[in-house]
C-alpha positions in Angstrom: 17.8 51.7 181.3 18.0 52.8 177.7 20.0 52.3 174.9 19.6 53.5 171.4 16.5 55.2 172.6 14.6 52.1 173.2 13.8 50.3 176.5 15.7 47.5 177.9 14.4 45.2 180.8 17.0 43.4 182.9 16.6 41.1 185.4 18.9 39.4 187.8 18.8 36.1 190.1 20.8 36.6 193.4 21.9 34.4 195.5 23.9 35.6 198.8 24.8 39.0 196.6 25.8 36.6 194.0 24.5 37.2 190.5 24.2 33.5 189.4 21.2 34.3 186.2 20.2 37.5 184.7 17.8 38.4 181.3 18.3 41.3 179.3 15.9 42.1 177.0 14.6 45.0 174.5 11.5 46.6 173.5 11.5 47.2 169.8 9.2 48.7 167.5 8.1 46.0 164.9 9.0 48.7 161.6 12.7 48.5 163.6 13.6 45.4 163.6 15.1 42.5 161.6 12.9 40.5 161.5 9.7 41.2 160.1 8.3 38.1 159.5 7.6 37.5 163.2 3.7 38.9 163.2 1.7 40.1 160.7 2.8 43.3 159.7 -0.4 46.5 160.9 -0.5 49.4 160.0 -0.3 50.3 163.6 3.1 51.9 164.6 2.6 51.2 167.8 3.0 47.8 167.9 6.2 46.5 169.6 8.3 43.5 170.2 10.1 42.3 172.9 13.8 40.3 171.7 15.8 38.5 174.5 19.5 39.9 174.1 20.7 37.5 176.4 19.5 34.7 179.6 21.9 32.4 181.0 22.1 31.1 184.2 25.6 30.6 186.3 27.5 27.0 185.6 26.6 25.8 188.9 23.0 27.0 189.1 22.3 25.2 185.6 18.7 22.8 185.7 17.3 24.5 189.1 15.0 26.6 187.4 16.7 29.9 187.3 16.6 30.8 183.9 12.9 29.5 183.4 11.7 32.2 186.4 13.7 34.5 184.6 12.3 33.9 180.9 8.8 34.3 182.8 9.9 37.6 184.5 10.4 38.6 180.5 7.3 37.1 179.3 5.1 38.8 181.8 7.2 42.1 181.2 6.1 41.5 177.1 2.4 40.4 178.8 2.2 44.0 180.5 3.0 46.1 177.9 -0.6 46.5 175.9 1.5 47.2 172.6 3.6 43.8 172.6 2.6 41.4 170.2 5.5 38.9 170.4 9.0 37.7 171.5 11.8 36.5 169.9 15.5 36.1 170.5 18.3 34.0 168.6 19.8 30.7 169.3 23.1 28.9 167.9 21.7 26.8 165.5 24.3 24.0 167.4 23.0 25.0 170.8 20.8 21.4 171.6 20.2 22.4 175.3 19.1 26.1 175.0 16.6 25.3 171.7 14.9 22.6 173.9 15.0 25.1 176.7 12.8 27.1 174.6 10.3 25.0 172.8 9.8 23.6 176.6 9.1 27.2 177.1 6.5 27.9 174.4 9.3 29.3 171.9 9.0 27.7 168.3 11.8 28.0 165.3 10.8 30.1 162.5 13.8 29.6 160.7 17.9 29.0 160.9 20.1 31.9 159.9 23.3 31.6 158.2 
């Protein structure tokens, strides 16, 4: 799937033809996006990021370890691409439950956004 003319990686959790988790994520050249504070900036235009749009898992499939086989599904996606230095996705600074998600995850704040 494409959109904007860069890659996007989706992944969904099934369960009886049910979606009940899904990831969506992009591949996004590091001179492209927002935040350029994420790596050190090389003069190689290669280098790419991967940011998670979106990972959530159904109400009641919460704490069953969906969304962590999903977020690794991404990370190993990221791993696999030899020009991926990092990834990176937003969070509500209000959102308690998803922020711990993360940092249990490896993720660490870099900063809050207004």
């Amino acid at each position: 799937m494409w959109e904007n003319g860069e890659p996007l990686f989706t992944q969904v959790a099934l369960c009886n033809e049910d979606i009940i988790g899904a990831v969506t994520a992009q591949i996004q050249r590091c001179d492209d996006t927002e935040d350029k504070c994420l790596i050190h900036q090389s003069k190689d235009t290669s280098t790419t990021l991967m940011y998670i749009l979106t990972l959530g898992a159904r109400q009641d499939y919460r704490r069953k370890g969906i969304a962590s086989v999903l977020l690794t599904t991404c990370i190993n996606e990221a791993k696999a691409d030899s020009s991926c230095r990092a990834l990176y996705l937003h969070v509500k600074a209000d959102n308690g439950q998803a922020i711990r998600f993360y940092e249990k995850n490896g993720f660490h704040r870099l900063r809050f956004l207004e």
